[in-house]
N, CA, C and O atoms as CSV, one atom per row, in Angstrom:
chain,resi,resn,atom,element,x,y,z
A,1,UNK,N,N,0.842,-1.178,0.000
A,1,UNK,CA,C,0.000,0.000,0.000
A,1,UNK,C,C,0.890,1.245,0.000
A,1,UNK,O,O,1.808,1.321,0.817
A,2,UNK,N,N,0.654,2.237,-0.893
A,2,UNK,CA,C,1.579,3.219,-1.443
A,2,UNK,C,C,1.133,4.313,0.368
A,2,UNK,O,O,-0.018,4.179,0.783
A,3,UNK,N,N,1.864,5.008,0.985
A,3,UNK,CA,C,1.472,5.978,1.698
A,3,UNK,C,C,1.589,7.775,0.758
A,3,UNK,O,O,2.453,8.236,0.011
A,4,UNK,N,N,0.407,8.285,1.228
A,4,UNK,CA,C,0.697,9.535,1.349
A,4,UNK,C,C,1.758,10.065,1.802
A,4,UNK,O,O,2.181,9.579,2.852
A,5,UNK,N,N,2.760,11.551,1.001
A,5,UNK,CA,C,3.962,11.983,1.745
A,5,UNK,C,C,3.803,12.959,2.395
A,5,UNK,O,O,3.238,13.831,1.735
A,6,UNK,N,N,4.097,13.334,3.687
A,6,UNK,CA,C,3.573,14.666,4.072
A,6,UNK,C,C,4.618,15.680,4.085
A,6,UNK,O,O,5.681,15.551,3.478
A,7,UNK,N,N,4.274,16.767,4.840
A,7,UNK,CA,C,4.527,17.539,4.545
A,7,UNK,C,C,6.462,17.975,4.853
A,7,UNK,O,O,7.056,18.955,4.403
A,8,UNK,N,N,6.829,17.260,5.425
A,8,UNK,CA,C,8.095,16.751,5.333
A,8,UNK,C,C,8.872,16.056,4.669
A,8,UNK,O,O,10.033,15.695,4.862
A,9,UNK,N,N,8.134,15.886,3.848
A,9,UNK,CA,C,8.910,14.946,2.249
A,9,UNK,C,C,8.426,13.709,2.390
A,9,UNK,O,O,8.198,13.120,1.333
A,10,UNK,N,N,8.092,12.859,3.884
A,10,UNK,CA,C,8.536,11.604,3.866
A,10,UNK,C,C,7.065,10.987,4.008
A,10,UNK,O,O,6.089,11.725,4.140
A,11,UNK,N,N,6.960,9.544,3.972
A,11,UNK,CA,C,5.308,9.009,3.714
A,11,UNK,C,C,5.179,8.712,4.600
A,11,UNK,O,O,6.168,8.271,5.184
A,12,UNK,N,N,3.742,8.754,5.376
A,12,UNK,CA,C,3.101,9.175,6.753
A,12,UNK,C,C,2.583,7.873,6.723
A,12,UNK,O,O,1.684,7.384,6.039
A,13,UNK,N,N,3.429,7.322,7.728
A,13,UNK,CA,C,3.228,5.628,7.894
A,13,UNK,C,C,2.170,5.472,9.070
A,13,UNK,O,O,2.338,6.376,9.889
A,14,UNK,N,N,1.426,4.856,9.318
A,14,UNK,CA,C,0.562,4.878,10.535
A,14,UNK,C,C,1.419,4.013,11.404
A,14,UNK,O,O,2.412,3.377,11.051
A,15,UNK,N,N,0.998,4.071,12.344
A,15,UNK,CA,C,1.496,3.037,13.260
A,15,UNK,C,C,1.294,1.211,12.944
A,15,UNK,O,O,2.147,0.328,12.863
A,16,UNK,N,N,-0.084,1.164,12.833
A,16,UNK,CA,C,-0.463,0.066,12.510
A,16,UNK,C,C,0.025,-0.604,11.382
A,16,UNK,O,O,-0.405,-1.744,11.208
A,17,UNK,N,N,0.904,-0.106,10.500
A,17,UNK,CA,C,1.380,-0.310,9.242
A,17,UNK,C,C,2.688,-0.476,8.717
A,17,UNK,O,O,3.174,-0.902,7.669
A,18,UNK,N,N,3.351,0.289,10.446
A,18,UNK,CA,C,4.510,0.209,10.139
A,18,UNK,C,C,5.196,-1.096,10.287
A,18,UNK,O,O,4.890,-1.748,11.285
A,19,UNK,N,N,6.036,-1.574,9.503
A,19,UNK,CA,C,6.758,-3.003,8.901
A,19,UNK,C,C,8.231,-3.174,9.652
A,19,UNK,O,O,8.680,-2.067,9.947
A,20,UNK,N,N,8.752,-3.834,9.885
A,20,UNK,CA,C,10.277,-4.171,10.212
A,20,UNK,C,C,11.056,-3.548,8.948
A,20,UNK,O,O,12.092,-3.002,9.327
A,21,UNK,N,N,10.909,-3.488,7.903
A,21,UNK,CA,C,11.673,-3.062,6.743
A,21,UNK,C,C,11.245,-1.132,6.917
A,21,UNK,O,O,11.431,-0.141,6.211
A,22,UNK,N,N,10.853,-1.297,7.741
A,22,UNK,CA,C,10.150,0.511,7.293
A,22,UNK,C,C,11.501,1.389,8.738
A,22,UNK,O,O,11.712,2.602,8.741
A,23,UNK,N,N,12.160,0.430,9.728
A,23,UNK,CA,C,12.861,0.859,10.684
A,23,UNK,C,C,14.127,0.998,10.235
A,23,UNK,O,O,14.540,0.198,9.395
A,24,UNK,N,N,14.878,1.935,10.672
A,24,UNK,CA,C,16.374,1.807,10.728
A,24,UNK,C,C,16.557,0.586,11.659
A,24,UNK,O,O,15.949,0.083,12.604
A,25,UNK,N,N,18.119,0.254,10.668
A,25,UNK,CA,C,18.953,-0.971,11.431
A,25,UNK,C,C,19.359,-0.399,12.698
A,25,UNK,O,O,19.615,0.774,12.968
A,26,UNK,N,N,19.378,-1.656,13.585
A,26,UNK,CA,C,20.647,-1.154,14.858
A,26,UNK,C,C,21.283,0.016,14.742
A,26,UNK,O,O,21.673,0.407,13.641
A,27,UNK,N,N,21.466,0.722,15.870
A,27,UNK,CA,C,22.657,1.269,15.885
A,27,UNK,C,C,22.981,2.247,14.552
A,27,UNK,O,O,24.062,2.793,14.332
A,28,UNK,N,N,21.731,2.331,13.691
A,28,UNK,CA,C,21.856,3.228,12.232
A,28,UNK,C,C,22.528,4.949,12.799
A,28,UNK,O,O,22.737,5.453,13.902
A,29,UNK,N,N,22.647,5.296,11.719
A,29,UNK,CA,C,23.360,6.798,11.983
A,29,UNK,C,C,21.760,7.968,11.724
A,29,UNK,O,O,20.859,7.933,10.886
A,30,UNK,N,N,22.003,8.773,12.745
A,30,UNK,CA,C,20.547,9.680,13.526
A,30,UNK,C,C,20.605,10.365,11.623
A,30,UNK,O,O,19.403,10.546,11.427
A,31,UNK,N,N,21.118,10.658,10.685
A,31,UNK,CA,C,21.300,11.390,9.887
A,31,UNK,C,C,21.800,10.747,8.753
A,31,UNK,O,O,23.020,10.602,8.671
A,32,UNK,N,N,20.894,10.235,7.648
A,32,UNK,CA,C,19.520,10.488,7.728
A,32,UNK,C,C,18.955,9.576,7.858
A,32,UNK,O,O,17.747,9.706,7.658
A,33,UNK,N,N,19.493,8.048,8.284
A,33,UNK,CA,C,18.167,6.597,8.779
A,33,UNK,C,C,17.137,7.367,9.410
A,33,UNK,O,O,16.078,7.713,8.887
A,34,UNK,N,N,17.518,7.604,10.547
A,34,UNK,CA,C,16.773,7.902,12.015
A,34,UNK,C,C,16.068,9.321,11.622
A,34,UNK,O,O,14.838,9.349,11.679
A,35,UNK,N,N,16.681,10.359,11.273
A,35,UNK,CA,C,16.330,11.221,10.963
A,35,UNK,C,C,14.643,10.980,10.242
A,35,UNK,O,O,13.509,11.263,10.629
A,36,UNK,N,N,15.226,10.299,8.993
A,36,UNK,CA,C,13.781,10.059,7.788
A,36,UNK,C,C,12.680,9.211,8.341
A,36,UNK,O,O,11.465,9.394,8.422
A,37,UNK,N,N,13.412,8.294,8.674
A,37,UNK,CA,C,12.301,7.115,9.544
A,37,UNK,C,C,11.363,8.392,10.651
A,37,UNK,O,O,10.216,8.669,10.298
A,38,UNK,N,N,11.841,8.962,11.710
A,38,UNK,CA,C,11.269,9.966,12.562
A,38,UNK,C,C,10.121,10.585,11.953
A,38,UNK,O,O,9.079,10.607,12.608
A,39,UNK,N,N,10.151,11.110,10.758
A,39,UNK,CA,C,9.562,12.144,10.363
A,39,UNK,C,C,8.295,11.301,9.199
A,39,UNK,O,O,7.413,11.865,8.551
A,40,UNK,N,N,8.566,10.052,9.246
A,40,UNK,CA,C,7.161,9.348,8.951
A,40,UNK,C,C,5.956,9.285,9.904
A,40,UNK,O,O,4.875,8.704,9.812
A,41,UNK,N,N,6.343,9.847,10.578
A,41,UNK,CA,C,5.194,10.213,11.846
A,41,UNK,C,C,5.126,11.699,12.332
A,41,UNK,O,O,5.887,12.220,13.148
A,42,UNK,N,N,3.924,12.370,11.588
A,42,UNK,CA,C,3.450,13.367,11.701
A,42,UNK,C,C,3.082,13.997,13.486
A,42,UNK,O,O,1.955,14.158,13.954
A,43,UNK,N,N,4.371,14.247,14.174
A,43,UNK,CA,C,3.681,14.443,15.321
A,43,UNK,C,C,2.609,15.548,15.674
A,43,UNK,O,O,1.599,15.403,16.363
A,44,UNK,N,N,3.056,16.661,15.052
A,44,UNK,CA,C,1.744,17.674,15.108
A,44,UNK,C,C,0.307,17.499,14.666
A,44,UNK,O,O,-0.763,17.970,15.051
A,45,UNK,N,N,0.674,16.635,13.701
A,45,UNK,CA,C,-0.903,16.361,13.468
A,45,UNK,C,C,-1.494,15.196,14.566
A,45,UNK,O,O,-2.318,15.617,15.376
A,46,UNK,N,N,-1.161,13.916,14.630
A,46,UNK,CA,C,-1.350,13.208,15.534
A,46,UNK,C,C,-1.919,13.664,16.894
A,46,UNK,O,O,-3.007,13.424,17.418
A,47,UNK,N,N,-1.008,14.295,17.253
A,47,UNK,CA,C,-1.175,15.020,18.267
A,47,UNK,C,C,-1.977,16.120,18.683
A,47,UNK,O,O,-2.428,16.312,19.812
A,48,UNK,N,N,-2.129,16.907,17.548
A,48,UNK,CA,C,-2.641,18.268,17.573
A,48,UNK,C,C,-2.344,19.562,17.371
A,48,UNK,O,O,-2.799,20.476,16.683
A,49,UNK,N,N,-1.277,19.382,18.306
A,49,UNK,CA,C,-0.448,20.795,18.395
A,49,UNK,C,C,0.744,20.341,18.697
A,49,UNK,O,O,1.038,19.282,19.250
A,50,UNK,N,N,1.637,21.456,18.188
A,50,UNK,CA,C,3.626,21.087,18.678
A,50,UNK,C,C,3.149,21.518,19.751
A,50,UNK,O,O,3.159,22.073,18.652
A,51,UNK,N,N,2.603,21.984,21.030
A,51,UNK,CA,C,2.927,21.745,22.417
A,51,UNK,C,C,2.512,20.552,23.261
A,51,UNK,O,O,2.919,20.297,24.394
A,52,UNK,N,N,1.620,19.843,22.520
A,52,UNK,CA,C,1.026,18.647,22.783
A,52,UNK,C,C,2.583,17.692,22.788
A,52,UNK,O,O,3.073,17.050,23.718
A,53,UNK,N,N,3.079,17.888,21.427
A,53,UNK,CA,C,4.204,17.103,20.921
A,53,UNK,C,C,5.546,17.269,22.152
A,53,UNK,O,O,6.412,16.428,22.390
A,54,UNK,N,N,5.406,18.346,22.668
A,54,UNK,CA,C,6.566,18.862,23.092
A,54,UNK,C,C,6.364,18.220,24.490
A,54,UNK,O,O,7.161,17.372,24.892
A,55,UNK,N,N,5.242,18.642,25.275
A,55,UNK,CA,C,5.005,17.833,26.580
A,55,UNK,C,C,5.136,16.628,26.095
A,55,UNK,O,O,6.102,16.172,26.707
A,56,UNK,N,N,4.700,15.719,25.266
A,56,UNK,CA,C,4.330,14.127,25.389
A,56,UNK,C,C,6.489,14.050,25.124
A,56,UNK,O,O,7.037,13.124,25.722
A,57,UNK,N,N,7.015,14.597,24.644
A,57,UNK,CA,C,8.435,14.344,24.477
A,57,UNK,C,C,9.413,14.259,25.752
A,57,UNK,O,O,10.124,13.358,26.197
A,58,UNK,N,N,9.073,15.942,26.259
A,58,UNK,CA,C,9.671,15.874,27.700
A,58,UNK,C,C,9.288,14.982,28.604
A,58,UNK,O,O,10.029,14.503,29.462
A,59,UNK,N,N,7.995,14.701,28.427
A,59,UNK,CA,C,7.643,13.583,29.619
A,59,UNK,C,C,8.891,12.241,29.601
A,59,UNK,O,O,9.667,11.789,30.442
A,60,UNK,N,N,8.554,11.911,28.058
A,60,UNK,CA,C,9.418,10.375,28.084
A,60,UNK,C,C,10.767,10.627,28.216
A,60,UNK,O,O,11.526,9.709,28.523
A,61,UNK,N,N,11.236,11.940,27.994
A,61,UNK,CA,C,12.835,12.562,28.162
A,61,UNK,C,C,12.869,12.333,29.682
A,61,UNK,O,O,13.490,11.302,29.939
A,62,UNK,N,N,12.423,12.932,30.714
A,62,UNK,CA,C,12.502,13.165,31.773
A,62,UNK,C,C,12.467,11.870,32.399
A,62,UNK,O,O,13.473,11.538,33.025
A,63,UNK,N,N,11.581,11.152,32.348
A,63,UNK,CA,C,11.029,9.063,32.801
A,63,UNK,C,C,12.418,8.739,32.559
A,63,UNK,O,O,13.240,8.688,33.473
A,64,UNK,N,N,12.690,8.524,31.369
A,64,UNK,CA,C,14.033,8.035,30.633
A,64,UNK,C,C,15.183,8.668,31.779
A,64,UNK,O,O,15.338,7.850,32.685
A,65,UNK,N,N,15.746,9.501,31.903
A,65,UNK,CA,C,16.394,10.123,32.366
A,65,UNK,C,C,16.556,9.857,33.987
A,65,UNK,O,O,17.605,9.800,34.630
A,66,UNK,N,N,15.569,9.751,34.325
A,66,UNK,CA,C,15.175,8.920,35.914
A,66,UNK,C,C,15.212,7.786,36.289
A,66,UNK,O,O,15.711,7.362,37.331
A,67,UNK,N,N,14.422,6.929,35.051
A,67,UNK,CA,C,14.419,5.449,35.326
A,67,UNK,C,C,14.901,4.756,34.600
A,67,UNK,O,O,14.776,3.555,34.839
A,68,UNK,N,N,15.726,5.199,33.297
A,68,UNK,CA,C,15.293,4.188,31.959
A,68,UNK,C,C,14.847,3.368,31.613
A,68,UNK,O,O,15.266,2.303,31.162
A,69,UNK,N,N,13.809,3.815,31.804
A,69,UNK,CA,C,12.500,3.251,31.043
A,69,UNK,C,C,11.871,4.231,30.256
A,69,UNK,O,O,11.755,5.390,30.654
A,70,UNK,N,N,11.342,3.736,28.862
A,70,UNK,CA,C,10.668,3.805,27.859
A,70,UNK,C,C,9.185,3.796,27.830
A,70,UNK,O,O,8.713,2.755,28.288
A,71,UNK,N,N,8.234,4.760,27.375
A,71,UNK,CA,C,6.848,4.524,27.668
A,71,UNK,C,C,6.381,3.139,26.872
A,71,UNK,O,O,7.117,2.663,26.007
A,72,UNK,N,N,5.477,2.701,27.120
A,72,UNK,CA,C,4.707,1.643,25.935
A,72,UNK,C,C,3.991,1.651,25.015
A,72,UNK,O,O,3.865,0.671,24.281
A,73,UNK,N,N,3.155,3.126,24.798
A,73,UNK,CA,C,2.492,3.500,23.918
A,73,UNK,C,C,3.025,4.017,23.021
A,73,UNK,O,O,3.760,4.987,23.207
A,74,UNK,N,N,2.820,3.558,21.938
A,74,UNK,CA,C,3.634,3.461,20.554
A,74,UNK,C,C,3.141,4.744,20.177
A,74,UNK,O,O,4.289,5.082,19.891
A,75,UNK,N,N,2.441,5.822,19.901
A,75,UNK,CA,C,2.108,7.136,19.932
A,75,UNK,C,C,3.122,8.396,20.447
A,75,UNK,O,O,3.500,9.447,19.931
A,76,UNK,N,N,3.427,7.509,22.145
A,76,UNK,CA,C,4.473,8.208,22.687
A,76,UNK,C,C,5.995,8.252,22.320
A,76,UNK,O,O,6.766,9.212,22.341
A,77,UNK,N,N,6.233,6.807,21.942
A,77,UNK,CA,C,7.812,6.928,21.012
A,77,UNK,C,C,7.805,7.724,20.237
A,77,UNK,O,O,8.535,8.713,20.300
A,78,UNK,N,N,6.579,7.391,18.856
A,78,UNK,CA,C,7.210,7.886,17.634
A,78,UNK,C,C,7.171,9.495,17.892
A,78,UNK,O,O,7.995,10.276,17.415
A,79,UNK,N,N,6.051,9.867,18.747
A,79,UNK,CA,C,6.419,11.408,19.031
A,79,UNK,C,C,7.411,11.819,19.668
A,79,UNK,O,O,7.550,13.037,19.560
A,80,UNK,N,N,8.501,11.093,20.567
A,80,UNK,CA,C,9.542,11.788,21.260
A,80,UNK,C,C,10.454,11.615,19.844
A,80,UNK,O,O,11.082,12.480,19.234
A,81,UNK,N,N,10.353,10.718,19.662
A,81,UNK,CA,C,11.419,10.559,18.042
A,81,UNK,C,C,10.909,11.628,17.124
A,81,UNK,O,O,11.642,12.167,16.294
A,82,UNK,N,N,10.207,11.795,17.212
A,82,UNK,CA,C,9.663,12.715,15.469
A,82,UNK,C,C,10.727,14.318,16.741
A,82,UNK,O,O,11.764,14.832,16.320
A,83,UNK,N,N,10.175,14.678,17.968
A,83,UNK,CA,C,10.229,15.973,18.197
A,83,UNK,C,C,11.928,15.874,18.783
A,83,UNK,O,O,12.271,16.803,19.514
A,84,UNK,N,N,12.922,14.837,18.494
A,84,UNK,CA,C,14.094,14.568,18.503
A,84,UNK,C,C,14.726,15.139,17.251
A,84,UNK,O,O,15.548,16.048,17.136
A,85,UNK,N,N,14.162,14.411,16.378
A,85,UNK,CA,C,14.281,15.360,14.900
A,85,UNK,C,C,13.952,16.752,14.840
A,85,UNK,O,O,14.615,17.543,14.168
A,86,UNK,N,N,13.497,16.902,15.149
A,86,UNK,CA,C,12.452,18.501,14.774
A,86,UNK,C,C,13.439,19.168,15.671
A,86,UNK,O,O,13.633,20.269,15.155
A,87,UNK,N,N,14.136,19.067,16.714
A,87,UNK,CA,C,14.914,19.882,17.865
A,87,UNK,C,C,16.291,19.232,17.171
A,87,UNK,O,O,16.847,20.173,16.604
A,88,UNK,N,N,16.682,18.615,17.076
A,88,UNK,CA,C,18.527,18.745,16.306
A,88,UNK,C,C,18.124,19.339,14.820
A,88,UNK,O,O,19.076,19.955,14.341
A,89,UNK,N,N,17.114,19.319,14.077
A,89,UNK,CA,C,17.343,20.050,12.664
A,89,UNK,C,C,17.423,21.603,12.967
A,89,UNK,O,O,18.262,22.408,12.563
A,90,UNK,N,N,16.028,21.865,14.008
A,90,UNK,CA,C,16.297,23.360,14.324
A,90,UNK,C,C,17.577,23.906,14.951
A,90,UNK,O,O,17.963,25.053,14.727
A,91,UNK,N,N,18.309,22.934,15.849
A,91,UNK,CA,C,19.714,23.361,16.402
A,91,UNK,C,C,20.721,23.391,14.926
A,91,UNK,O,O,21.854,23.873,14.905
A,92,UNK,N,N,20.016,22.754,13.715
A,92,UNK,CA,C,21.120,22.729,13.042
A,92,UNK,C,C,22.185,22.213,12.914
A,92,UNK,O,O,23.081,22.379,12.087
A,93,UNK,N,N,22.026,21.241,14.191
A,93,UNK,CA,C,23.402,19.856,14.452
A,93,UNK,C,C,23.558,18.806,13.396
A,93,UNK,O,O,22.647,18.326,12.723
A,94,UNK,N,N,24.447,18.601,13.357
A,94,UNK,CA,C,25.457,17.701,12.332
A,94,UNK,C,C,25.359,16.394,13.078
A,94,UNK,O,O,25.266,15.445,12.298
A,95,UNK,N,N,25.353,16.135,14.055
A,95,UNK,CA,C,25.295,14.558,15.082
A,95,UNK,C,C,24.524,14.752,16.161
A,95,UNK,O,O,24.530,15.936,16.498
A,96,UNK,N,N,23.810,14.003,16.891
A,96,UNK,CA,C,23.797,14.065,18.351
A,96,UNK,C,C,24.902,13.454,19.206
A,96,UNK,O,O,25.643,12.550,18.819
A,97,UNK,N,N,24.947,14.088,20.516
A,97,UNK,CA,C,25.457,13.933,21.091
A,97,UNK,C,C,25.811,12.336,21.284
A,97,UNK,O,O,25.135,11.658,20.510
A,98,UNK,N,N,26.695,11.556,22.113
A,98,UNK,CA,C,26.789,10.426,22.068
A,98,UNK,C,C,25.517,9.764,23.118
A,98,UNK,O,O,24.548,9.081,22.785
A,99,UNK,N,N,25.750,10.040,23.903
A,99,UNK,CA,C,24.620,9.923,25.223
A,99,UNK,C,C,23.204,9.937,24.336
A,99,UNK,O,O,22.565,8.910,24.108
A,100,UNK,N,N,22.783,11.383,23.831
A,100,UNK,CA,C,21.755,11.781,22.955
A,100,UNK,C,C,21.130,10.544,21.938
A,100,UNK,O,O,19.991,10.151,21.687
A,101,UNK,N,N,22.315,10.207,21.555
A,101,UNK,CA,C,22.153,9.427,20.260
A,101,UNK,C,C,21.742,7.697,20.848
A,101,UNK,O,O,20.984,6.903,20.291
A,102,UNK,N,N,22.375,7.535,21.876
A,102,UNK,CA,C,22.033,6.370,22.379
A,102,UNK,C,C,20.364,6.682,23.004
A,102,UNK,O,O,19.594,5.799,22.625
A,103,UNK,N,N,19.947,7.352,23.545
A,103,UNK,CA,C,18.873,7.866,24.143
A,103,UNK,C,C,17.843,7.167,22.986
A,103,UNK,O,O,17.035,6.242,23.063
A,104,UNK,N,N,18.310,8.151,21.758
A,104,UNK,CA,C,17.620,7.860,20.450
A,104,UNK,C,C,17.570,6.254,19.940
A,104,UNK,O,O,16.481,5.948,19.453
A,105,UNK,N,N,18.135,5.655,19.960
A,105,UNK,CA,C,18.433,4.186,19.364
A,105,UNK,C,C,17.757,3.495,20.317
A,105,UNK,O,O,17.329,2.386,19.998
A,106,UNK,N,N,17.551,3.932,21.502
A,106,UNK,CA,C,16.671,3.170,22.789
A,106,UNK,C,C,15.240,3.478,21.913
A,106,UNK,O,O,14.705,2.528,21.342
A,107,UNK,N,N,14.606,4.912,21.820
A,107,UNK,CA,C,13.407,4.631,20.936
A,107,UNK,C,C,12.828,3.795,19.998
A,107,UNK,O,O,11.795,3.139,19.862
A,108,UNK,N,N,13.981,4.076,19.318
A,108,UNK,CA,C,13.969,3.057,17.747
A,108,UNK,C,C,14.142,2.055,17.753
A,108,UNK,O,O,14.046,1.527,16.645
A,109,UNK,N,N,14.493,1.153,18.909
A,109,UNK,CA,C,14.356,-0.087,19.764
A,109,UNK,C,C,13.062,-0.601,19.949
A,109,UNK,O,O,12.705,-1.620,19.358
A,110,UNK,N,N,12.501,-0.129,20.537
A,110,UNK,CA,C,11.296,-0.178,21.625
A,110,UNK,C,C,9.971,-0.108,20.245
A,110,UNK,O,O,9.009,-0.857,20.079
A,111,UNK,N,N,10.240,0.614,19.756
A,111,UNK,CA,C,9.501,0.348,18.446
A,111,UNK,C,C,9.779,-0.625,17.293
A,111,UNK,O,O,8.841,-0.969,16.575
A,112,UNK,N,N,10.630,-0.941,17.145
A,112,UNK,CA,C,11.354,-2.355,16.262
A,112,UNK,C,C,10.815,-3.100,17.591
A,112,UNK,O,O,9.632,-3.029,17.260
A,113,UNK,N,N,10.779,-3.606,18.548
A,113,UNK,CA,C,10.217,-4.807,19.470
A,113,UNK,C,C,8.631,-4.541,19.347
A,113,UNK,O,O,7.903,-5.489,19.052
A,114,UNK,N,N,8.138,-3.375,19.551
A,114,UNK,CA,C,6.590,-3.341,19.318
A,114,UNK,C,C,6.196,-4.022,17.993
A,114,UNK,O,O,5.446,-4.994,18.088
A,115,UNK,N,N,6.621,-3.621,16.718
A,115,UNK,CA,C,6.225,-3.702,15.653
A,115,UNK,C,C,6.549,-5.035,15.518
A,115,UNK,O,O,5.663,-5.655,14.930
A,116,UNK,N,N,7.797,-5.910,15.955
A,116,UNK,CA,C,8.200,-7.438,15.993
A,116,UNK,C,C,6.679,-8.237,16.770
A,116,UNK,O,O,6.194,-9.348,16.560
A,117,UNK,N,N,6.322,-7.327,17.538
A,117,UNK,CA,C,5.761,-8.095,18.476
A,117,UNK,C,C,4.066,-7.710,17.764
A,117,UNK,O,O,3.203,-8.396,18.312
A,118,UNK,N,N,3.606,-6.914,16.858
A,118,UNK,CA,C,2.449,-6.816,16.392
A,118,UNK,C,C,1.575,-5.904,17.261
A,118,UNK,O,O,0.346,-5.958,17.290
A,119,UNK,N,N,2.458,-4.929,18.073
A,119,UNK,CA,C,1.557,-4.654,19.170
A,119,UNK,C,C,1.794,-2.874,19.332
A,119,UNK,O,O,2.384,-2.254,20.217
A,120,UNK,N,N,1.009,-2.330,17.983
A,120,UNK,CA,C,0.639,-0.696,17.701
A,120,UNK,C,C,0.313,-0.136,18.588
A,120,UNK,O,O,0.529,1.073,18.505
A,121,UNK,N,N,-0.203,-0.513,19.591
A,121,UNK,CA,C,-0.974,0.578,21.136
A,121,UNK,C,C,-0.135,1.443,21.671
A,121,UNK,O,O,-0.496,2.154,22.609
């Protein structure tokens, strides 16, 4: 099934749709695997609003940061990932940080095991 591209160039994968072939590999480089993959998920729209996007991000930043642990709702990844992207393009960064970048690959984890596991919620 062909997706619509939005408004970020890239095709607006639903959750429910998204495939093991649709993820960056392991350990891929944030620029542009991670980067492009991110931005198949429309967080502003999903969401509503970029402040919607921005709280649901800090939340899992902050959890993460405390407990490491990862939320379970697949809504909540792809939005800390999409607004991961959206905050290093606006910084204009060339890499994330190392720490940063691992942070990131923990997302893109947790969603490669959801999607292994058939389980979009």
């Amino acid at each position: 099934m062909p997706f619509e591209f939005n408004e970020f160039g890239q095709p607006e994968i639903p959750s429910d749709q998204l495939r093991a072939n649709h993820i960056p590999a392991p350990r891929a480089a944030f620029w542009p695997a991670i980067a492009d993959f991110a931005l198949t998920f429309d967080g502003y729209t999903r969401n509503r609003t970029a402040e919607e996007c921005d709280k649901i991000s800090k939340r899992v930043v902050k959890r993460f940061q405390k407990s490491g642990v990862l939320p379970k709702a697949m809504n909540d990844l792809r939005t800390c990932l999409f607004m991961q992207q959206r905050m290093l393009r606006h910084w204009d960064s060339s890499d994330p940080e190392t720490e940063h970048l691992e942070f990131i690959h923990e997302i893109v984890e947790a969603i490669r095991t959801k999607v292994q596991a058939c389980d979009y919620s």
